[in-house]
C-alpha positions as CSV (number, residue, x, y, z in Angstrom):
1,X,14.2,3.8,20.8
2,X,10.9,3.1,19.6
3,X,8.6,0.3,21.6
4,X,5.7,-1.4,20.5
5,X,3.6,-3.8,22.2
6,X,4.2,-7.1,20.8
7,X,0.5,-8.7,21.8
8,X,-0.4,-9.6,18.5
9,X,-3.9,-11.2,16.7
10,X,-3.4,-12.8,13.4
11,X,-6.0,-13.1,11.4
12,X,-6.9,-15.8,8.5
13,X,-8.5,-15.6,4.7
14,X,-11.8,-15.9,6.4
15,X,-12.9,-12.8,9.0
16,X,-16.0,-13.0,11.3
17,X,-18.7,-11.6,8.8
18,X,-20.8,-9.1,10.2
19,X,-24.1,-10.4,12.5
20,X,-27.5,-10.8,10.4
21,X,-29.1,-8.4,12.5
22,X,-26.4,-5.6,12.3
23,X,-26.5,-3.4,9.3
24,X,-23.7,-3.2,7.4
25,X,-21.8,-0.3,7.3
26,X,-21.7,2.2,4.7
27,X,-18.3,2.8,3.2
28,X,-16.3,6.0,2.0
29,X,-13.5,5.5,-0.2
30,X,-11.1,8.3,-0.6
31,X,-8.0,7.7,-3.6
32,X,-9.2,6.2,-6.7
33,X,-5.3,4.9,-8.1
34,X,-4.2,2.3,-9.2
35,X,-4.9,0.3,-5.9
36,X,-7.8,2.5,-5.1
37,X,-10.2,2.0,-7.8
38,X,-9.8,-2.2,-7.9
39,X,-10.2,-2.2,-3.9
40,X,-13.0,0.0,-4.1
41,X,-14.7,-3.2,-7.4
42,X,-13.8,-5.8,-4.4
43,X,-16.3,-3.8,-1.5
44,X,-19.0,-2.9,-4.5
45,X,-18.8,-6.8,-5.5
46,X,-18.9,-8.2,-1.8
47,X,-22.2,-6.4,-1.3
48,X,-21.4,-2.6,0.2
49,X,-22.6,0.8,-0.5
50,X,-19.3,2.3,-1.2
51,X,-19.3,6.3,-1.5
52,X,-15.8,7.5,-3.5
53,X,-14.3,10.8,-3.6
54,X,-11.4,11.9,-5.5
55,X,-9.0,15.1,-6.0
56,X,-9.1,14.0,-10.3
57,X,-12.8,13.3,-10.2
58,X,-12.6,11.7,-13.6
59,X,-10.5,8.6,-12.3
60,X,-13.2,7.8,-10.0
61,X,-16.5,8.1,-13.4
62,X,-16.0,4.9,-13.7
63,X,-16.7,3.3,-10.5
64,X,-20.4,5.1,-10.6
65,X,-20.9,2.4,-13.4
66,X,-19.9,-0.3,-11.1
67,X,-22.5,0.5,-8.3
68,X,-20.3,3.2,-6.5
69,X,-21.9,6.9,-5.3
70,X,-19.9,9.6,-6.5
71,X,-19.3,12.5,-3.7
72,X,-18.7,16.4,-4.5
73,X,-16.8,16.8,-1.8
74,X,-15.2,15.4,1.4
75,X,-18.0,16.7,3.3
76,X,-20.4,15.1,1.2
77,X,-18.6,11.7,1.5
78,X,-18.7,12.3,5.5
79,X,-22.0,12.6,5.7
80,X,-22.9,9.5,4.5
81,X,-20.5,6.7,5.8
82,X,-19.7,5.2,9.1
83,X,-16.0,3.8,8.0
84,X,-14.2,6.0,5.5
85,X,-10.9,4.4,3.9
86,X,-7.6,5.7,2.2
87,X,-5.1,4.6,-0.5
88,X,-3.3,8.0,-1.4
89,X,-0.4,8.3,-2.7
90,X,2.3,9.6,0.5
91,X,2.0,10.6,3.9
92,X,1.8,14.4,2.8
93,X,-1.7,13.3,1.3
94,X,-2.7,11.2,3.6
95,X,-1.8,14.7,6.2
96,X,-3.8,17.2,3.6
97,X,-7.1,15.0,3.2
98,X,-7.7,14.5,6.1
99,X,-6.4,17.9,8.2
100,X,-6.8,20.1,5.3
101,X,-9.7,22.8,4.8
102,X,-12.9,20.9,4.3
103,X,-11.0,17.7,5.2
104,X,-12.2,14.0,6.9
105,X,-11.5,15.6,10.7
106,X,-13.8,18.8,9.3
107,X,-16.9,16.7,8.9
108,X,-15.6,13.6,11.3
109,X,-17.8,12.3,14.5
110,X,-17.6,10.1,17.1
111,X,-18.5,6.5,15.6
112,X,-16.8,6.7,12.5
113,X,-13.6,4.7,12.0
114,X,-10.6,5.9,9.5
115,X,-8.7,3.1,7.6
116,X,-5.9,3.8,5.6
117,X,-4.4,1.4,3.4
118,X,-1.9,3.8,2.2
119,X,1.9,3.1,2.8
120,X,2.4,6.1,5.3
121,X,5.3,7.1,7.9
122,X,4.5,5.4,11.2
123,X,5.2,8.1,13.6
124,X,3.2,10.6,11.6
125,X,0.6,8.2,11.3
126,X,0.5,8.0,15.3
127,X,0.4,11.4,15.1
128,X,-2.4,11.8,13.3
129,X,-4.6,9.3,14.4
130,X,-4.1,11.3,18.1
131,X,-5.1,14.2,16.4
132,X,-7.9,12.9,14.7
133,X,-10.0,11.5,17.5
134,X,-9.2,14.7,19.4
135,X,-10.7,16.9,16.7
136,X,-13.7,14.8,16.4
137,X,-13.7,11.3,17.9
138,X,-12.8,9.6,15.2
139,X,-10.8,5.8,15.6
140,X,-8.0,5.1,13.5
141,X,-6.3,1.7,12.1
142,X,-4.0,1.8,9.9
143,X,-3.8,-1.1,7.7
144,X,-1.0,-0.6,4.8
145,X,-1.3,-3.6,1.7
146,X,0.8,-6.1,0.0
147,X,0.6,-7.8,-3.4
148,X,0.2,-5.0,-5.8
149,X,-2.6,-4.5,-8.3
150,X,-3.0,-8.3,-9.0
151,X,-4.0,-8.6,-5.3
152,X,-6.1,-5.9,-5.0
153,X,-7.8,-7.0,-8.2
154,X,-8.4,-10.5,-7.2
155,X,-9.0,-9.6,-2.9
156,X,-5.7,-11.9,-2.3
157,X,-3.9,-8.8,-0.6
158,X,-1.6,-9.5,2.7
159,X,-3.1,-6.4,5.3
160,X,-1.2,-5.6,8.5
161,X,-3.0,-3.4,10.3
162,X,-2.4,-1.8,13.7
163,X,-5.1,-0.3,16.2
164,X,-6.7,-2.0,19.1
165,X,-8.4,-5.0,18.9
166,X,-11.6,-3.2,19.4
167,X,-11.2,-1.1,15.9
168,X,-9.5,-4.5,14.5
169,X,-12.2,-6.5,14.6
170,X,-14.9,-4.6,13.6
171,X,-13.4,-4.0,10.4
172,X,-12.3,-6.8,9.8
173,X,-16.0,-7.6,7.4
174,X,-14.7,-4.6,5.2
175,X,-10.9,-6.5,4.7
176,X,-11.9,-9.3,4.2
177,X,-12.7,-8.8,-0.1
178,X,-10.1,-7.3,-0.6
179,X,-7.0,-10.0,1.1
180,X,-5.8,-13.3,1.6
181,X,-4.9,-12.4,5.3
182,X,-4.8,-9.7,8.0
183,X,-2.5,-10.1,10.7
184,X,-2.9,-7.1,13.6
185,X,0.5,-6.3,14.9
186,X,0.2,-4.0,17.7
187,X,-1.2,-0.3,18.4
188,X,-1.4,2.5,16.1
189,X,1.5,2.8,14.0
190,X,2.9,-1.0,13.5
191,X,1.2,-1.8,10.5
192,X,3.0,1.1,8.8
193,X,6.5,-0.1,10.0
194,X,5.3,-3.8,9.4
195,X,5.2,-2.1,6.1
196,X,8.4,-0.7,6.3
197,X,9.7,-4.3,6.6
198,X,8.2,-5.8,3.6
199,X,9.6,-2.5,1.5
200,X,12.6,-3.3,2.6
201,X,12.8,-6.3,1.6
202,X,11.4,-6.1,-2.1
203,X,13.4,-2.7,-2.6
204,X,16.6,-4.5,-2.3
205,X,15.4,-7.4,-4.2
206,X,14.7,-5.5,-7.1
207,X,18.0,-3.9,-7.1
208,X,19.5,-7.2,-7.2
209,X,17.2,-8.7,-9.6
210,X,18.3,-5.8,-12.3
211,X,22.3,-6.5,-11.0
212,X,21.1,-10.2,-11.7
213,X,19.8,-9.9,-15.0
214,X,22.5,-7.7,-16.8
215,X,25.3,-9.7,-15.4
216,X,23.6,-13.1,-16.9
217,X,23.1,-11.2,-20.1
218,X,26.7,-9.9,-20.1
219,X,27.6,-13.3,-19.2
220,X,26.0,-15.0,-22.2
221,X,23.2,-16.5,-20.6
222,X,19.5,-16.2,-22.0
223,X,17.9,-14.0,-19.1
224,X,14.6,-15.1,-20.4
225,X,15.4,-18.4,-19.2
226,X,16.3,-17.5,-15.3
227,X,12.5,-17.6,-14.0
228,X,11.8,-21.2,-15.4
229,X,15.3,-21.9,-13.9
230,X,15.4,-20.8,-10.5
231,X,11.6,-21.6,-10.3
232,X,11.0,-23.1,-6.6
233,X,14.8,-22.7,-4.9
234,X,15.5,-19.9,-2.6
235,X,15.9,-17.5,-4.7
236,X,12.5,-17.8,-6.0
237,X,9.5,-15.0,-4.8
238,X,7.2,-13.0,-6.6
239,X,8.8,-9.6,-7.1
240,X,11.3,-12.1,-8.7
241,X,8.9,-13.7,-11.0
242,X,7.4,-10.1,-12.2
243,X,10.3,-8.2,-12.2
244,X,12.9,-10.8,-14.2
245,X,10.7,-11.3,-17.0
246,X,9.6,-7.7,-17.7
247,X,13.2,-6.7,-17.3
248,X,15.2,-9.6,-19.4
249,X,12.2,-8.8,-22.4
250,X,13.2,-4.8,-22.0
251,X,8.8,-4.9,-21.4
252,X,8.7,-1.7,-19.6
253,X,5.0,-0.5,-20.5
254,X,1.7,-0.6,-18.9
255,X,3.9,-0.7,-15.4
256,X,1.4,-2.2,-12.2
257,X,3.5,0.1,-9.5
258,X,6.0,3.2,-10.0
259,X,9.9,3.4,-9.2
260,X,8.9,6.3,-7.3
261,X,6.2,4.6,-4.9
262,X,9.6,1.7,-4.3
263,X,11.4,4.5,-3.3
264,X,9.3,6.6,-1.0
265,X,8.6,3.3,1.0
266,X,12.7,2.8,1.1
267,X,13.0,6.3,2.1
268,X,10.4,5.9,5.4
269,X,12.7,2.5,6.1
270,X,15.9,5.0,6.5
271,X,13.5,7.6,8.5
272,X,12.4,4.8,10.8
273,X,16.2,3.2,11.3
274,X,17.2,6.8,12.4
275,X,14.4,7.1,15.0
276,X,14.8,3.2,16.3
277,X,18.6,3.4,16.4
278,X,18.8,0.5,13.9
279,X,21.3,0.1,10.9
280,X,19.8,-0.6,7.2
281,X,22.8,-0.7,5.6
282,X,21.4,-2.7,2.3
283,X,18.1,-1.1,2.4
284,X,19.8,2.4,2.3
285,X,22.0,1.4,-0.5
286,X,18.7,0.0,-2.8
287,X,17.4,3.5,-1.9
288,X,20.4,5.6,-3.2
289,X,20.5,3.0,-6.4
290,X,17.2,4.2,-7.1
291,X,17.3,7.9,-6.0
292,X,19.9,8.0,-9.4
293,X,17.9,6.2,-11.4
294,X,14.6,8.1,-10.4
295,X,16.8,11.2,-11.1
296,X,17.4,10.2,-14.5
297,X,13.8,10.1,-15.8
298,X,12.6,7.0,-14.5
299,X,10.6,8.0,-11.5
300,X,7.4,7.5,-12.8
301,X,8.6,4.4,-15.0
302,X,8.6,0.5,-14.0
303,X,11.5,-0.4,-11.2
304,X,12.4,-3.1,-14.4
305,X,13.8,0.0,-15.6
306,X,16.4,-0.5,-13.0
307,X,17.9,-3.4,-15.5
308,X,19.1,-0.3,-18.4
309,X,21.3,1.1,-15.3
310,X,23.3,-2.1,-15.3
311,X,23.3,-3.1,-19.2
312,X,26.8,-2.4,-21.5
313,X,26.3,0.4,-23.6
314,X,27.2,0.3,-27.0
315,X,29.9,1.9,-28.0
């Protein structure tokens, strides 16, 4: 069974700023996405030199508009920042960027810190961050994000990061545009399965949310109507809020996350129960619920779609 330490700082919507006569440090940002390229605004905005790289260079053109430095390579990027941070898309990338040829641990020294704000596995990300600073000194935190686009956007993202306090707080400057609040939870490792938890926990929302919706509709009641309804009682929360609208209107375009991304976070939850010992039951049925509906086309499409899996067909 898995065991962290449970000696925990929380952090609030205002960090410690960096000291006047300390120069702030100059920031790599690797994964231009949809969470990428708005986090990436937020540091520009809040005053950094931020240096991006990308594997589709053309998703990152546009930040060279807002301020950004565009890098050739990984090397390139390496060269010139003391903190470089991640939001790819799995723990495969996350693995390949940084350990592949011409990778981060290729160009890495001792001083630089790695922050990755992707949703990884957490033993892999242990893994790697022992790796890292043994190929070339590097410190890792890993410091996965909650609240979607719209957080990233406007800096209101929930962080949980895990490191020790040492790496914490010296990035905590660089967090601080882009979330409401950082909370460290441990060593190495626990902010992923902190992530883990909160996955769980909208994964098998939005599988009841789309059971929810169709049963209201098949039921005669005006779905449109259930947000303003249930506004403020228990079963109120924001993947609530998004999801019941888009899925009750059948508004499927222009989607701010991917069925896909929902499940790959489930799918690390059922990794992590088999390795701790602990049963996920609900979390593991949300998971198979979307495994069929991702194999029917919609992996790349809104988790409203999850809503057409439920609705009466017409005959």
């Amino acid at each position: 069974m898995e065991n962290f330490s449970t000696g925990m700082l929380s952090h609030s919507s205002s960090p410690p700023l960096l000291e006047n006569d300390m120069p702030q440090p100059r920031l790599g940002f690797i994964g231009i996405g949809l969470m990428g390229a708005p986090m990436t605004r937020r540091l520009l905005q809040a005053g950094f030199a931020v240096t991006v790289w990308n594997r589709t260079p053309t998703k990152a053109e546009p930040l060279r508009e807002a301020g950004a430095t565009l890098a050739g390579s990984i090397g390139e990027l390496m060269a010139e920042v003391d903190v470089v941070m991640l939001c790819l898309a799995n723990t495969a990338v996350v693995g390949e960027v940084i350990f592949g040829e011409g990778g981060v641990a290729a160009h890495g020294r001792t001083g630089q810190r790695l922050v990755d704000l992707s949703s990884s596995d957490p033993t892999a990300t242990r893994s790697f961050a022992e790796r890292l600073e043994e190929e070339c000194g590097m410190r890792w935190v890993d410091a996965p994000v909650s609240g979607g686009v719209a957080g990233a956007e406007a800096g209101s993202l929930a962080i949980m990061c895990g490191g020790t306090e040492q790496d914490i707080e010296a990035v905590l400057p660089l967090l601080d545009p882009l979330s409401a609040r950082v909370t460290h939870m441990g060593p190495v490792g626990t902010g992923q399965v902190t992530k883990v938890c909160n996955q769980m926990i909208v994964g098998c929302q939005a599988a009841v949310i789309a059971e929810m919706v169709a049963l209201a509709e098949a039921s005669g009641v005006d779905a449109s109507r259930l947000t303003e309804a249930l506004a403020g009682g228990f079963a109120d929360s924001k993947p609530f809020r998004i999801l019941t609208p888009r899925m009750a209107a059948s508004k499927f375009d222009n989607p701010a996350w991917h069925l896909r991304t929902l499940l790959k976070d489930l799918d690390l939850a059922l990794a992590q129960s088999q390795r701790s010992g602990s049963a996920i039951p609900l979390s593991g049925l949300a998971a198979q619920v979307m495994r069929a509906h991702a194999n029917h086309g919609h992996a790349e499409h809104d988790p409203a779609t999850l809503v057409e899996a439920y609705r009466r067909k017409e005959d």
